[in-house]
C-alpha positions as CSV (number, residue, x, y, z in Angstrom):
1,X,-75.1,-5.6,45.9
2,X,-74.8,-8.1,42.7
3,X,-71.7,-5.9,41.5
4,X,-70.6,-5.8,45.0
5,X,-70.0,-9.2,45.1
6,X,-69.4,-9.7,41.2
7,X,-66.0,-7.7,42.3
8,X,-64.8,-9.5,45.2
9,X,-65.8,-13.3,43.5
10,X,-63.4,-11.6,40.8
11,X,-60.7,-10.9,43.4
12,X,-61.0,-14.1,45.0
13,X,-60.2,-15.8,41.4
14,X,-57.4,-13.4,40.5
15,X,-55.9,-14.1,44.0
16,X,-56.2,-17.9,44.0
17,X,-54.7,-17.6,40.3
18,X,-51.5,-15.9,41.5
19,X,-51.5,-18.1,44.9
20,X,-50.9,-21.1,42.7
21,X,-48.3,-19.0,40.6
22,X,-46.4,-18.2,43.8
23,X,-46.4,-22.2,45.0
24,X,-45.7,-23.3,41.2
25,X,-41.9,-24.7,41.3
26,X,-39.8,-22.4,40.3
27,X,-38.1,-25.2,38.6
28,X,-40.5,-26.1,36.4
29,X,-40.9,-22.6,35.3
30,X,-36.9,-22.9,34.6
31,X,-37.4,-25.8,32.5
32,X,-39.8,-24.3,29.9
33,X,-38.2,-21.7,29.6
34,X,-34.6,-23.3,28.6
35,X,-37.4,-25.3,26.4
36,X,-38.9,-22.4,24.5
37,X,-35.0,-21.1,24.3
38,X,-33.9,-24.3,22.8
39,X,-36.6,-23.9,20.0
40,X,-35.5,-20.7,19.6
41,X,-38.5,-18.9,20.8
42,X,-36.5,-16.6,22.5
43,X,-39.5,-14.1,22.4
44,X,-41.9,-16.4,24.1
45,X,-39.4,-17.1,26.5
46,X,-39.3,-13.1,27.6
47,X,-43.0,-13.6,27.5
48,X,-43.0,-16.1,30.3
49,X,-40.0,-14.6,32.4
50,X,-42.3,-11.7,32.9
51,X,-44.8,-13.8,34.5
52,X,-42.6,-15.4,37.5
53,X,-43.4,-13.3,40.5
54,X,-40.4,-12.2,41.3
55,X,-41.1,-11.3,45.4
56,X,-41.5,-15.1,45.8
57,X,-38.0,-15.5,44.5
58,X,-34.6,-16.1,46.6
59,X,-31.9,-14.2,45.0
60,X,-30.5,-17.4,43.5
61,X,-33.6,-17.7,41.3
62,X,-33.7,-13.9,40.6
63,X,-30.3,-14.1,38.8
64,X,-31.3,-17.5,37.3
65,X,-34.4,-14.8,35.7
66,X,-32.3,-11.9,34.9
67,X,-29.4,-14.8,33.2
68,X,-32.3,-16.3,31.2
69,X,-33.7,-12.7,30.4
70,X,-30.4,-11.5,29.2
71,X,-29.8,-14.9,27.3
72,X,-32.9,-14.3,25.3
73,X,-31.9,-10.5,24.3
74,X,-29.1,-11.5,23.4
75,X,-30.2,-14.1,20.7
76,X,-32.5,-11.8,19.9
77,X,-30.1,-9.2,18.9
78,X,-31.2,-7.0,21.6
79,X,-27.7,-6.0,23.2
80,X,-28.7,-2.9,25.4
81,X,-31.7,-4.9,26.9
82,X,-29.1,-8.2,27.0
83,X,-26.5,-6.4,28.7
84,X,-28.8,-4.4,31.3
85,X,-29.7,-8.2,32.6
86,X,-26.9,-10.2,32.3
87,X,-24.8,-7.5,34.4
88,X,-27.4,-8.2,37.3
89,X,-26.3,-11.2,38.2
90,X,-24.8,-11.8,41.4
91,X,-20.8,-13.5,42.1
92,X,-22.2,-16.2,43.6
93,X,-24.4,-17.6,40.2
94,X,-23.2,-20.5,38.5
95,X,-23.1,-18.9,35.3
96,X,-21.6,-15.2,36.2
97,X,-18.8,-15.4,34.5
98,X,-20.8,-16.4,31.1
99,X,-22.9,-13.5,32.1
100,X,-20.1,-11.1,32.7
101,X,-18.4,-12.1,29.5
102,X,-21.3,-11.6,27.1
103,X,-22.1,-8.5,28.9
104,X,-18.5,-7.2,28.0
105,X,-19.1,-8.0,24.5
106,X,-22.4,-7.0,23.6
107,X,-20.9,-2.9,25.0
108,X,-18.1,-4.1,22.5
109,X,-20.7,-4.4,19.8
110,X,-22.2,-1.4,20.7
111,X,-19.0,0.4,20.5
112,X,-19.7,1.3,24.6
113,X,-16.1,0.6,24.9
114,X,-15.1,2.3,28.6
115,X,-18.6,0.3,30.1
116,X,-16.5,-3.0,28.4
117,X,-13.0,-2.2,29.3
118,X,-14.6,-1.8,33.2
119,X,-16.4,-4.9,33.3
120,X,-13.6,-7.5,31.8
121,X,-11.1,-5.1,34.5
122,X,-13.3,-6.4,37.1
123,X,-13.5,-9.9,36.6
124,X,-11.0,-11.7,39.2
125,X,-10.4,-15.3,40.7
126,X,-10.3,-17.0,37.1
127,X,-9.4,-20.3,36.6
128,X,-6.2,-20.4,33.7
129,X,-8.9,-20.8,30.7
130,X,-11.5,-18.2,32.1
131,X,-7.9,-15.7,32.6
132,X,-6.7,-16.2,29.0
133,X,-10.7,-15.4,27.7
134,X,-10.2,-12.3,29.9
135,X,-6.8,-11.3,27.8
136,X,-8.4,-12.6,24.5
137,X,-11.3,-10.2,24.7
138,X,-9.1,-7.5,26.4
139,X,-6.7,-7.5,23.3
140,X,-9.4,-7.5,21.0
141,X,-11.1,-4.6,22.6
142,X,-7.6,-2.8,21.9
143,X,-7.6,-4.1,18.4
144,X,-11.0,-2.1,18.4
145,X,-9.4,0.9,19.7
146,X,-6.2,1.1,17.6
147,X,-4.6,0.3,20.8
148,X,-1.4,-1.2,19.4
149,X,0.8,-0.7,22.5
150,X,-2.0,-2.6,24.8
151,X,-2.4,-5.2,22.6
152,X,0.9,-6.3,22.4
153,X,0.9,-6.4,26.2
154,X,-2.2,-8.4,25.9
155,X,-1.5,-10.8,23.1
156,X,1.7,-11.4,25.3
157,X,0.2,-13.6,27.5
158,X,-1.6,-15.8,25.2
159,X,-0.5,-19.3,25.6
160,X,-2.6,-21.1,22.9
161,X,-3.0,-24.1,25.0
162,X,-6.9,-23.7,24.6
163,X,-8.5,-24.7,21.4
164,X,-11.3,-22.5,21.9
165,X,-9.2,-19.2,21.9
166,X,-5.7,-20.6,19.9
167,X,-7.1,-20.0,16.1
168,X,-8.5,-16.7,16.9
169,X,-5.6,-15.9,19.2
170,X,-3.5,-16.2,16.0
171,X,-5.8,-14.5,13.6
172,X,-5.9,-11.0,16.2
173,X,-2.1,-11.0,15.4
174,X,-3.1,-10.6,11.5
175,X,-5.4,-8.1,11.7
176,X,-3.6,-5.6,13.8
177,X,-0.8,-6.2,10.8
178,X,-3.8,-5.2,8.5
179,X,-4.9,-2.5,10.5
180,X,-1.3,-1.1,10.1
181,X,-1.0,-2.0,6.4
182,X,-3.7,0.2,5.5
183,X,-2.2,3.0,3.1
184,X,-2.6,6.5,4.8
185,X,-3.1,8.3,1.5
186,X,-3.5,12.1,1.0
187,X,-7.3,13.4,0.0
188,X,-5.6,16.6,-1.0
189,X,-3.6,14.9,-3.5
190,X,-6.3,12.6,-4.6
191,X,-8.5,16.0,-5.5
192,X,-5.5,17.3,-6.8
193,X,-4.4,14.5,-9.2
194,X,-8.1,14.3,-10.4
195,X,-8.0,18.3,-11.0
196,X,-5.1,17.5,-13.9
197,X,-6.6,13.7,-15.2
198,X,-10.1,13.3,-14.4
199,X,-10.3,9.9,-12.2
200,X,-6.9,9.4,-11.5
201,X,-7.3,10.8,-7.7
202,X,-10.1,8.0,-7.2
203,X,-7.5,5.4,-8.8
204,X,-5.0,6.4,-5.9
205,X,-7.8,5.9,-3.2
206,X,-7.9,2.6,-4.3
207,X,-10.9,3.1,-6.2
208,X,-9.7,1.9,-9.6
209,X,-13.0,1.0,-11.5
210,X,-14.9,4.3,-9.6
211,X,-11.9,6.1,-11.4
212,X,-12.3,5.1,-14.8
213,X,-16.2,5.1,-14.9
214,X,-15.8,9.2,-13.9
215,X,-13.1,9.5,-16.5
216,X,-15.1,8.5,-19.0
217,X,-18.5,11.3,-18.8
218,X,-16.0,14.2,-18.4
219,X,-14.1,13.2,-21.7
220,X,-17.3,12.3,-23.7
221,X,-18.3,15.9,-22.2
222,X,-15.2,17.7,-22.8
223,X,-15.5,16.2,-27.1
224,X,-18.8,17.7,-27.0
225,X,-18.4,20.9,-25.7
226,X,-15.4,21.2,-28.1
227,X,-17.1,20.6,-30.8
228,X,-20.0,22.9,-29.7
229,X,-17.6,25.6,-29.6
230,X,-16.0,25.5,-33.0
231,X,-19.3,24.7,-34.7
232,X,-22.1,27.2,-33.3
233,X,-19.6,29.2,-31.4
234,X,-19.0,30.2,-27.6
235,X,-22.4,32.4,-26.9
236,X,-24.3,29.7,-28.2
237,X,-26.7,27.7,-26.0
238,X,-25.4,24.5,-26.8
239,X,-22.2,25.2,-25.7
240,X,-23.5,26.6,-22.6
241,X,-25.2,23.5,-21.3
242,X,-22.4,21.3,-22.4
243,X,-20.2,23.7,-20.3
244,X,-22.6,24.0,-17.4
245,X,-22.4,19.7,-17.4
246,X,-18.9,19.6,-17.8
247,X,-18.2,21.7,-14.5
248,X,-20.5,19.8,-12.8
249,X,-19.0,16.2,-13.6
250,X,-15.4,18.0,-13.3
251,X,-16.0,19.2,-9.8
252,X,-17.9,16.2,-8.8
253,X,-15.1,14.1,-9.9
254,X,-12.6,16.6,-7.8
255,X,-14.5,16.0,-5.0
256,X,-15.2,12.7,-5.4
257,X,-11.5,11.7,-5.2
258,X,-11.4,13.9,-2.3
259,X,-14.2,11.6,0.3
260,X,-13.0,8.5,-1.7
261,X,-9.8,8.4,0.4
262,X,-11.5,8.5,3.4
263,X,-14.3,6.2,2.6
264,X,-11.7,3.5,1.1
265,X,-9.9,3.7,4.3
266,X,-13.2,3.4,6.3
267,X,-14.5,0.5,4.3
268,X,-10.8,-1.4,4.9
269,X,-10.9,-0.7,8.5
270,X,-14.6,-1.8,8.9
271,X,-13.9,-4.9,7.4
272,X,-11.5,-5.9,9.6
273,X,-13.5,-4.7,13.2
274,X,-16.1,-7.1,11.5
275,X,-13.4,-10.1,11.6
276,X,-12.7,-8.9,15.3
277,X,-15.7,-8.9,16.7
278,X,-17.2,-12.1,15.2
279,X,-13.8,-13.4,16.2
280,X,-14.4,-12.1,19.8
281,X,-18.2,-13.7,20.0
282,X,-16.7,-17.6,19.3
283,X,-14.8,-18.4,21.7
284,X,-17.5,-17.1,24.4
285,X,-19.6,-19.6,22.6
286,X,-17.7,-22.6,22.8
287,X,-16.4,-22.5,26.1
288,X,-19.7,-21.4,27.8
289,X,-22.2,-23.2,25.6
């Protein structure tokens, strides 16, 4: 009988506890949590977002959860989760088109380009600075792409009336002219110029230090294996191991040359999509912050 009644004293507590969650303004929740974000305790934040009730909500407050929710993810570095959140709320939210925007670019970041290029498609009745964002992270995304017909279309209808967008508006134009500029160069005749001079095929991939440092152990390996031939002859052991580590450092270096073009190229091109993106994340910032 004691336990009986242990149990439903228990449940009367539990239920008075979430009675008083379900009457606590919702406002009030709102404003600690915009508190704990402004600290930066983004975590904390998600901490208490899980413990609104979210039946007692009105679908205004649900997408003021799912903005905050998303907000937090996404200073926390959590795209996926960011994204999943952000894309929830509804039209009608004060802050939709923040949401829609940093919902296209965290699928930018996470190279989810299509899932991107749908939700900045789908974004309509813009006012002229909320249009020209649109464009801005549209041509980007092409930039991204290697789009180079698309963003020329796009990049046409920058006006650079807006501060926010105007510096990185002109900057987009620079690094599609470095995407371009980047030397398409041969792998085959980077192994093949490092098959006749040792190093010389890394040199052409742009690698210029890479090249001499792998000239050098083939040469010192090629004087030692020559002398190990004339003095203890071409059986010898000596001259077997030096033989055995020239052929590795030779063929290493061939192939070396080889996956340096493509890794030079890579590197340049990474570079760059780094520029974009951070490029594309600023503008978001100061117009909706």
């Amino acid at each position: 009988m004691k336990k009986i009644l242990f149990c439903l004293f228990t449940l009367l507590i539990f239920g008075n506890m979430y009675a008083q969650k379900l009457k606590r303004p919702f406002q009030n929740d709102v404003s600690f949590i915009q508190y704990l974000q402004d600290q930066g305790q983004y975590q904390h934040a998600i901490i208490a977002l899980d413990e609104i009730p979210l039946p007692a909500l009105n679908s205004g407050q649900r997408d003021s959860v799912n903005y905050l929710k998303g907000w937090s993810y996404y200073n926390m570095k959590s795209l996926d989760s960011s994204s999943f959140y952000l894309l929830k709320v509804d039209t009608s939210f004060a802050l939709y088109f923040k949401s829609r925007f940093f919902g296209a670019y965290n699928n930018i970041y996470m190279l989810h380009y299509a899932k991107a290029e749908a939700i900045l498609n789908g974004l309509d009745r813009l006012d002229p600075i909320n249009k020209e964002t649109k464009y801005f992270e549209q041509a980007g995304l092409a930039l991204l792409k290697k789009d180079y017909n698309s963003f020329d279309t796009l990049s046409g209808k920058f006006s650079y009336d807006f501060y926010a967008l105007s510096a990185q508006e002109k900057r987009f134009s620079i690094y599609k002219d470095e995407l371009l500029g980047i030397k398409n160069r041969s792998p085959f005749l980077a192994g093949l110029m490092s098959a006749v001079i040792p190093g010389t095929g890394k040199i052409y991939a742009g690698k210029t230090y890479q090249g001499i440092a792998s000239m050098l152990p083939i040469a010192a390996l090629a004087l030692l294996a020559n002398e190990s031939y004339h003095k203890r002859g071409p059986h010898s052991a000596e001259f077997y191991g030096f033989g055995a580590l020239l052929t590795v450092f030779y063929v290493g270096n061939i192939w070396g040359s080889v996956f340096a073009v493509k890794i030079n190229r890579e590197d340049h091109e990474k570079s760059i999509y780094q520029k974009i993106l951070f490029d594309l994340q600023i503008p978001l910032r100061t117009i909706f912050n």
